[in-house]
C-alpha positions as CSV (number, residue, x, y, z in Angstrom):
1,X,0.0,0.0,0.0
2,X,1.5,3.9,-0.4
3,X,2.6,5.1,2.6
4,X,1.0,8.4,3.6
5,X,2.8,10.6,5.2
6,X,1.3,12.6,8.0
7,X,1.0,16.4,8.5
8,X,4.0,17.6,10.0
9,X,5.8,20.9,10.2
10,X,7.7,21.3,7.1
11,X,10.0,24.2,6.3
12,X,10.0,25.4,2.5
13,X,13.1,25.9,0.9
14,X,15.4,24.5,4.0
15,X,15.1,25.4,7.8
16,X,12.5,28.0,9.1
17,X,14.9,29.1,12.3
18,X,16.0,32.0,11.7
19,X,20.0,32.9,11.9
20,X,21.3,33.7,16.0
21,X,20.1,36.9,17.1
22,X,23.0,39.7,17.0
23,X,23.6,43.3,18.2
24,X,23.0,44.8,14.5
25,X,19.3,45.1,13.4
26,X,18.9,42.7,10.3
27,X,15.7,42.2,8.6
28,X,14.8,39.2,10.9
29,X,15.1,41.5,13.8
30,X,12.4,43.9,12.1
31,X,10.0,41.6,11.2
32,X,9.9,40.1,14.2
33,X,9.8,43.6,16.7
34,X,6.8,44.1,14.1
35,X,5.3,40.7,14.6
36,X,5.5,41.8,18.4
37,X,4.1,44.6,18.3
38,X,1.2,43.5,15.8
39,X,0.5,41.1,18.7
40,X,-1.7,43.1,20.7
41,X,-4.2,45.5,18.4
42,X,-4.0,41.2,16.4
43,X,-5.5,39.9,20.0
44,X,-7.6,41.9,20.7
45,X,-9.7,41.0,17.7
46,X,-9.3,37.6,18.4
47,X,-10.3,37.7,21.8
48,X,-12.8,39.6,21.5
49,X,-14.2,37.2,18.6
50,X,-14.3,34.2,20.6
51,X,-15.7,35.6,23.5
52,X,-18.5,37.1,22.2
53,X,-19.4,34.7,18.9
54,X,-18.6,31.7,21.4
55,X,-19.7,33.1,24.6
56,X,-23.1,34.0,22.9
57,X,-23.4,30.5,20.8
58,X,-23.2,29.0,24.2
59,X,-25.7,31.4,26.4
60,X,-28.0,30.2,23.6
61,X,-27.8,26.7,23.6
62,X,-30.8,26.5,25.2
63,X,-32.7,27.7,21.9
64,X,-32.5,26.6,18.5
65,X,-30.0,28.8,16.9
66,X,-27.5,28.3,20.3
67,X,-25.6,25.2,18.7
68,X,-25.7,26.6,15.5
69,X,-24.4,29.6,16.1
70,X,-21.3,28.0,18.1
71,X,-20.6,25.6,15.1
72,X,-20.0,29.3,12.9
73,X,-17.8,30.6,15.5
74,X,-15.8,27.6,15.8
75,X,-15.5,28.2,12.2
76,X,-14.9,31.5,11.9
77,X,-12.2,30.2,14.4
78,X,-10.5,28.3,12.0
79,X,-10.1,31.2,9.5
80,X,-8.2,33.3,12.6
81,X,-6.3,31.0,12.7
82,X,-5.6,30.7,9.0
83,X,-5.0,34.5,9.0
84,X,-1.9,33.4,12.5
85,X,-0.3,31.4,10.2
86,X,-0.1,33.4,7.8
87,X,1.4,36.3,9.8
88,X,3.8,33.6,11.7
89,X,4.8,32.5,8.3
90,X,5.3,36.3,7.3
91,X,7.2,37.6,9.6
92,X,8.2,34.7,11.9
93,X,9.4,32.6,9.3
94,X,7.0,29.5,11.0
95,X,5.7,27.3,8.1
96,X,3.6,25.2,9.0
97,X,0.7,22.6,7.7
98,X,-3.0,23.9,7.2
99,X,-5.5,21.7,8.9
100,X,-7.8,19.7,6.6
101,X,-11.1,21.0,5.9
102,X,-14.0,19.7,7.2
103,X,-16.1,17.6,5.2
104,X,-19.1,19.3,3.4
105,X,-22.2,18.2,4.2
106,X,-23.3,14.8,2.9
107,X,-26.1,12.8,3.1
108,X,-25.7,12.3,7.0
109,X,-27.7,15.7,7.1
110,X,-27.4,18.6,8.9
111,X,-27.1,17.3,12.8
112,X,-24.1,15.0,11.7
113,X,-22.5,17.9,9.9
114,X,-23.2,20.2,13.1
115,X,-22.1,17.7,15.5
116,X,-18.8,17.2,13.3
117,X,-18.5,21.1,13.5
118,X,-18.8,20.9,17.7
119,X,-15.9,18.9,18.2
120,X,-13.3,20.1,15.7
121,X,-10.4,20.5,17.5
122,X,-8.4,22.7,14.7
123,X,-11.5,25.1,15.7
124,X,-11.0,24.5,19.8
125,X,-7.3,25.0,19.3
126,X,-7.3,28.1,17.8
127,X,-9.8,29.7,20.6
128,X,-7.2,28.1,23.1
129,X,-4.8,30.0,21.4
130,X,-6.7,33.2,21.0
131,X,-7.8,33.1,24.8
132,X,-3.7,32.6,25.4
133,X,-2.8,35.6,23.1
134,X,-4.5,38.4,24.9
135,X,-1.9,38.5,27.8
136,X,0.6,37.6,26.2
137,X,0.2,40.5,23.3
138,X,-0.3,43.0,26.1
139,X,3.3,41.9,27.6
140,X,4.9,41.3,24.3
141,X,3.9,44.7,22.7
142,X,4.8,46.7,26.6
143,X,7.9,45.0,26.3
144,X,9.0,45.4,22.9
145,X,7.9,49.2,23.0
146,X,9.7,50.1,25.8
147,X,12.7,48.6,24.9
148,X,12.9,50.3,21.7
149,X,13.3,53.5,23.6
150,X,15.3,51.8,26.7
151,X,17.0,48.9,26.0
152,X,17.6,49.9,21.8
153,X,21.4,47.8,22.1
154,X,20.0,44.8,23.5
155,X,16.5,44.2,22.0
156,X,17.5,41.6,19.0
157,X,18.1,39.3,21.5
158,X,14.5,40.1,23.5
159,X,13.0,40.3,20.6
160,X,14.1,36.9,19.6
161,X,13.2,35.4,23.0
162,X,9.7,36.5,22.6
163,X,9.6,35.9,18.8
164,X,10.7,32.2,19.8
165,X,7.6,32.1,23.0
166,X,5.4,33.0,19.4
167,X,6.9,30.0,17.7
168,X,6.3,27.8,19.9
169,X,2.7,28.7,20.4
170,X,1.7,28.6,16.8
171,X,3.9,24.9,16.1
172,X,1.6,23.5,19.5
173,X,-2.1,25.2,19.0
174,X,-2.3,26.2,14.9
175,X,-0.6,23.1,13.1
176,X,-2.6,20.3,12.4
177,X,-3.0,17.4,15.0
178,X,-0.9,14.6,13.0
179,X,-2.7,11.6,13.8
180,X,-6.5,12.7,13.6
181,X,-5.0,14.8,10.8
182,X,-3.4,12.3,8.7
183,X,-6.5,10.2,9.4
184,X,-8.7,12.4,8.2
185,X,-6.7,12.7,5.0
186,X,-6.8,8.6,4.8
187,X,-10.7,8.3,4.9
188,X,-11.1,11.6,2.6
189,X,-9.2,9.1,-0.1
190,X,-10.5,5.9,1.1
191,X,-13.7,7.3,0.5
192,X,-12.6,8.0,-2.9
193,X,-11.4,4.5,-3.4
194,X,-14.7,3.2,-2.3
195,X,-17.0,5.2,-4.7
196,X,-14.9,4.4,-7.3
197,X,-14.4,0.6,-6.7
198,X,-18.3,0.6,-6.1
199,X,-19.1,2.4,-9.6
200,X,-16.3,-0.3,-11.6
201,X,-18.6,-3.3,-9.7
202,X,-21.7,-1.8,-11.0
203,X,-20.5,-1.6,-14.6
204,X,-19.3,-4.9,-14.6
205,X,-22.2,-6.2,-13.3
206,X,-24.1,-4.3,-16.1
207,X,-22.0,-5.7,-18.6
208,X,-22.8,-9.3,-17.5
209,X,-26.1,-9.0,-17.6
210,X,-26.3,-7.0,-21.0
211,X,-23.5,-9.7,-22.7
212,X,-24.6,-12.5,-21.1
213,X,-28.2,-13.6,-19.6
214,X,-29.7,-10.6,-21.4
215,X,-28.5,-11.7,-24.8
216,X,-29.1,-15.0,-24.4
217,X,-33.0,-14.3,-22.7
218,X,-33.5,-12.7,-26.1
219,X,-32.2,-14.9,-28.3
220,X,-34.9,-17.1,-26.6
221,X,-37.5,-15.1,-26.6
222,X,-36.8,-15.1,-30.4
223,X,-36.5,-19.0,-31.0
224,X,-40.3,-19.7,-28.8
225,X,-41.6,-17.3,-30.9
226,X,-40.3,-19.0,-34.1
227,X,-41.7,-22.1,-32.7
228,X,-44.9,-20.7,-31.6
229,X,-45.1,-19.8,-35.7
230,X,-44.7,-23.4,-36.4
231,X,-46.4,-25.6,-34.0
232,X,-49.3,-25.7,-36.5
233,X,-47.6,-26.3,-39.8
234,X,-44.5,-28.7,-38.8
235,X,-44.7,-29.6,-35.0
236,X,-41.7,-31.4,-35.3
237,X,-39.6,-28.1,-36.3
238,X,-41.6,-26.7,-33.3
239,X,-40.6,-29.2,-30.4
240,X,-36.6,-29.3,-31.8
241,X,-36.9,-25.3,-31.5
242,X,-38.6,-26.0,-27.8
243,X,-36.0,-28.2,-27.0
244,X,-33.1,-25.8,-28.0
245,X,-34.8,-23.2,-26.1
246,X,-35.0,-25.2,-22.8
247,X,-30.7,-25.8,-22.8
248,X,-30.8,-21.8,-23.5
249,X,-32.9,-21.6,-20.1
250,X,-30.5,-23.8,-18.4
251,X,-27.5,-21.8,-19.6
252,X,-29.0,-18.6,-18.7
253,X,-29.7,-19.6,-15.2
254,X,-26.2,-21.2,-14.8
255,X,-25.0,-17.8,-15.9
256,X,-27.4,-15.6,-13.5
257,X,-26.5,-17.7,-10.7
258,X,-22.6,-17.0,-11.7
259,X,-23.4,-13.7,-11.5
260,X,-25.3,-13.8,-8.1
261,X,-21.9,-15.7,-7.3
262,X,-19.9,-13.2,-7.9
263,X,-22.0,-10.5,-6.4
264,X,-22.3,-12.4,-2.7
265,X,-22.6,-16.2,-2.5
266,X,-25.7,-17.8,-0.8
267,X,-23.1,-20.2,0.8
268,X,-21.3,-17.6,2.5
269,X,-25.0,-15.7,3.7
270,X,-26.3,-19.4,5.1
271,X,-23.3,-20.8,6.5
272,X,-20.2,-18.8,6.3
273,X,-16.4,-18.1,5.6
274,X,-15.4,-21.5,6.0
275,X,-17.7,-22.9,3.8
276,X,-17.9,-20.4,1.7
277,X,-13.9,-20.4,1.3
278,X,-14.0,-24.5,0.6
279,X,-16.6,-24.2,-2.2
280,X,-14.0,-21.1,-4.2
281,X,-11.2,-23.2,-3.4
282,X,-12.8,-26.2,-5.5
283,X,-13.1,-24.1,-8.6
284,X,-8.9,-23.5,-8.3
285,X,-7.1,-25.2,-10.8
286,X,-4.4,-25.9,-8.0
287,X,-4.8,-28.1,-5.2
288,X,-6.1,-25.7,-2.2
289,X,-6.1,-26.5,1.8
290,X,-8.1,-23.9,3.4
291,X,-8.1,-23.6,7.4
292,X,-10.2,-21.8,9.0
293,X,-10.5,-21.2,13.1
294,X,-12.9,-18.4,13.5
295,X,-15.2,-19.3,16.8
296,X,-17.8,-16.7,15.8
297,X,-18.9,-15.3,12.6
298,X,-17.5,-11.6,11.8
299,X,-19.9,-8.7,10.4
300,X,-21.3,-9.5,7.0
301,X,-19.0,-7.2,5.4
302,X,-15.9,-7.8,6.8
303,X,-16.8,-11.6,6.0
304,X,-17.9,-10.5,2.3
305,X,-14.7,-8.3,1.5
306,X,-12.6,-11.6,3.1
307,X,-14.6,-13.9,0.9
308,X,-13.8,-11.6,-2.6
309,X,-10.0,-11.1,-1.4
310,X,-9.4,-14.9,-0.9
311,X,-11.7,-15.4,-4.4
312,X,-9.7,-13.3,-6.5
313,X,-6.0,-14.3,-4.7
314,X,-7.1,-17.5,-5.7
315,X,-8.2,-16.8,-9.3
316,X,-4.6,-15.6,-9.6
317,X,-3.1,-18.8,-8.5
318,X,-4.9,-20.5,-11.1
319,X,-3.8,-18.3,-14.0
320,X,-0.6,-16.9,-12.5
321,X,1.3,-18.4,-10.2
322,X,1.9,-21.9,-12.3
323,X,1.7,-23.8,-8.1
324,X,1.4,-27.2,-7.6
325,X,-0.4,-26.9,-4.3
326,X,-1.9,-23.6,-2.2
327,X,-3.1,-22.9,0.7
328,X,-5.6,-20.6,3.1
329,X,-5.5,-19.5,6.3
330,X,-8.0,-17.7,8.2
331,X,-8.0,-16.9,11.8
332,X,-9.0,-13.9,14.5
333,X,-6.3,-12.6,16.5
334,X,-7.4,-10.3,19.0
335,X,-9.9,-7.8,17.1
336,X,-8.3,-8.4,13.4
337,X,-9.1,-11.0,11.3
338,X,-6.0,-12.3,9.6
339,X,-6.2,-14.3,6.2
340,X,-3.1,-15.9,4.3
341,X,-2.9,-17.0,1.1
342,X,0.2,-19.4,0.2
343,X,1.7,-21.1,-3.4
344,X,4.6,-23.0,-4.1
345,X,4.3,-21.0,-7.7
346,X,7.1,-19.1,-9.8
347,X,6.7,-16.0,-7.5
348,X,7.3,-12.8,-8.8
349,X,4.0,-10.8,-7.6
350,X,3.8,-7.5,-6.8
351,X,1.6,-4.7,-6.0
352,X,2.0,-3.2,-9.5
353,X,2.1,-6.3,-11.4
354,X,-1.1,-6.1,-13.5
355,X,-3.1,-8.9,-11.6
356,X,-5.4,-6.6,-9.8
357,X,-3.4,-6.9,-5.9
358,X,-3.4,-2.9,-6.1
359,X,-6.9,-2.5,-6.2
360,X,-7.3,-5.3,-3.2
361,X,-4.9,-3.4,-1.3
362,X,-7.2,-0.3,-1.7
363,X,-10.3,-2.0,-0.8
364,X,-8.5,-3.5,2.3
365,X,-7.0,-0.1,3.1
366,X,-10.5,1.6,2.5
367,X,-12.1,-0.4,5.2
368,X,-8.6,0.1,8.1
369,X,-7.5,-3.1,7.0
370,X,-3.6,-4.3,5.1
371,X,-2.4,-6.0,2.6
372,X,1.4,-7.3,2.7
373,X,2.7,-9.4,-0.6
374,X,5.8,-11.6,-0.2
375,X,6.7,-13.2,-3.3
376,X,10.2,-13.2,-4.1
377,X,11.3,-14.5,-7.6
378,X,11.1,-18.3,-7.8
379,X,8.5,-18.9,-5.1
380,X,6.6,-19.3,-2.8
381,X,4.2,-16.6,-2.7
382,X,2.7,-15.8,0.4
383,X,-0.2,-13.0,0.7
384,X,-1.0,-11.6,4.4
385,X,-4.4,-9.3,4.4
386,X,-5.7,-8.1,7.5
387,X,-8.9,-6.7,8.5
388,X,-10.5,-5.0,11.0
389,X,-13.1,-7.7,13.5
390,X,-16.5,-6.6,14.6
391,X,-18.8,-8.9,15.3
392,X,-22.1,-9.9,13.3
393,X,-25.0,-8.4,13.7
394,X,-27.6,-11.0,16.1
């Protein structure tokens, strides 16, 4: 699977410390004695923002617009704190990571959307941080004032002090959260992954149906029609064309229930993975022991995306891997469900080999789960995927 690399403070164009502080005035000294002095009308606003939008959303929370009216302040929050990291970047030289948006709203609705809006914590950090800035603006621009008038020889160096108290403050309350951060980038792509392996299922489906039952329900539609022409006149034409039509029926139900099949076997709905695992297995062209110790029976879709992984792993060991034997494994281990795959085949698969393992390691990777491929040249290959447990619905 690609690695995604979380949100982390990232410096453009090499380091974003600026050089030591020194007796002369260079133009890191200025910009920072004018970030300084910036900070108090800047808090002000900010403070006076949160208290009143937030202070006001939550005196109201006892009517309808209350929560409503907090979700926009929290934000509005977020843009203030846009607007800090862009003067930190400015004249701090602080680059740092903007938070991801929040999703738009879906099809949750809007009490999903407004919930999701309560407990943003890019939006509670930065009223933290605006709450925070008030005092310390006051002191920073009292301090940086008098000094300019006072202490003129040695204010690089306070400046920089105070400059680096600003650092600091931005890097821990305005960059993004890694973890929920980089999360939240996963399932925005995940989610990406999904709609799009969900709309390639659909047409394939689709195309079944129109190349293969349809066409063959209307070729016999065609040849009982013929026959209904000639019952009369020569029924001995007629019952040949009835009997051709009744091994079209048989075909075209063998190939509708292929296509149920692939869509989600009845064996796996009525008695499970194991079963289920042993009947896909006996359509491999290799020789396939499948072990199974599951003592309950997982969440139908965790069970339906292990069925397909296993189905089409072992679809590539029949055209593929050129094994004499193969083997699956399936087995909980603590709250994942763990499924290997094993040949004694030619080896040689990979992620980006053109037999379809990069799309399985999206779905598994859509749904919190891995996929891990060892398959060195000259065998054996074995295939780890790992899924998230939660157990079936009573």
């Amino acid at each position: 699977m690609t690695e995604r690399i979380p949100a982390v403070v990232r410096p453009e164009g090499g380091s974003d410390r600026p050089p030591p502080a020194r007796f002369a005035y260079d133009r890191h000294t200025w910009k920072e004695i004018a970030h300084l002095l910036a900070n108090l009308p800047v808090s002000l606003v900010g403070f006076t923002y949160v208290v009143t939008v937030l202070f006001t959303g939550a005196a109201l929370t006892v009517t309808v617009i209350g929560l409503p009216l907090l979700a926009a302040g929290l934000m509005g929050a977020r843009q203030l704190g846009k607007l800090e990291r862009g003067r930190a970047r400015g004249l701090l030289g602080v680059r740092v990571d903007e938070p991801s948006r929040l999703p738009m709203r879906g099809a949750g609705g809007f009490l999903p959307h407004l919930w999701l809006s309560l407990k943003d914590p890019v939006g509670w950090r930065t009223v933290l941080y605006e709450f925070m800035r008030l005092p310390w603006g006051v002191v920073t621009f009292t301090v940086t004032l008098t000094s300019l008038f006072v202490l003129w020889p040695v204010l690089p160096f306070i400046a920089r002090g105070l400059a680096n108290v600003d650092r600091a403050m931005v890097r821990a309350l305005l960059s993004p959260s890694d973890e929920l951060e980089r999360r939240i980038a996963e399932l925005e792509s995940d989610r990406g992954v999904v709609v799009d392996t969900a709309a390639a299922d659909l047409r394939r489906i689709e195309r079944d149906l129109h190349d293969g039952a349809q066409a063959r329900l209307v070729a016999l539609a065609m040849g009982l029609g013929l026959a209904k022409e000639k019952l009369l006149e020569d029924p001995d034409a007629a019952a040949a064309m009835v009997d051709e039509a009744h091994g079209e029926v048989k075909l075209a139900l063998q190939e509708l229930r292929d296509l149920a099949r692939g869509i989600h076997p009845a064996v796996l709905t009525d008695r499970g993975l194991d079963a289920a695992l042993s009947s896909v297995s006996s359509r491999c062209t290799v020789p396939v022991k499948v072990t199974a110790d599951l003592p309950t029976r997982p969440a139908a879709a965790i069970e339906g995306i292990a069925y397909f992984t296993v189905s089409e792993l072992l679809q590539n060991v029949s055209k593929h891997s050129g094994a004499r034997s193969a083997s699956v494994d399936v087995w909980r281990s603590d709250d994942r469900l763990l499924i290997q795959v094993w040949d004694d085949g030619r080896g040689g698969a990979s992620l980006d080999g053109g037999t379809g393992m990069a799309g399985l390691a999206d779905r598994l990777g859509a749904v919190d789960g891995l996929f891990v491929v060892d398959s060195p040249e000259g065998g054996p290959t074995t295939i780890t995927a790992e899924l998230p447990w939660r157990d079936r619905a009573e």
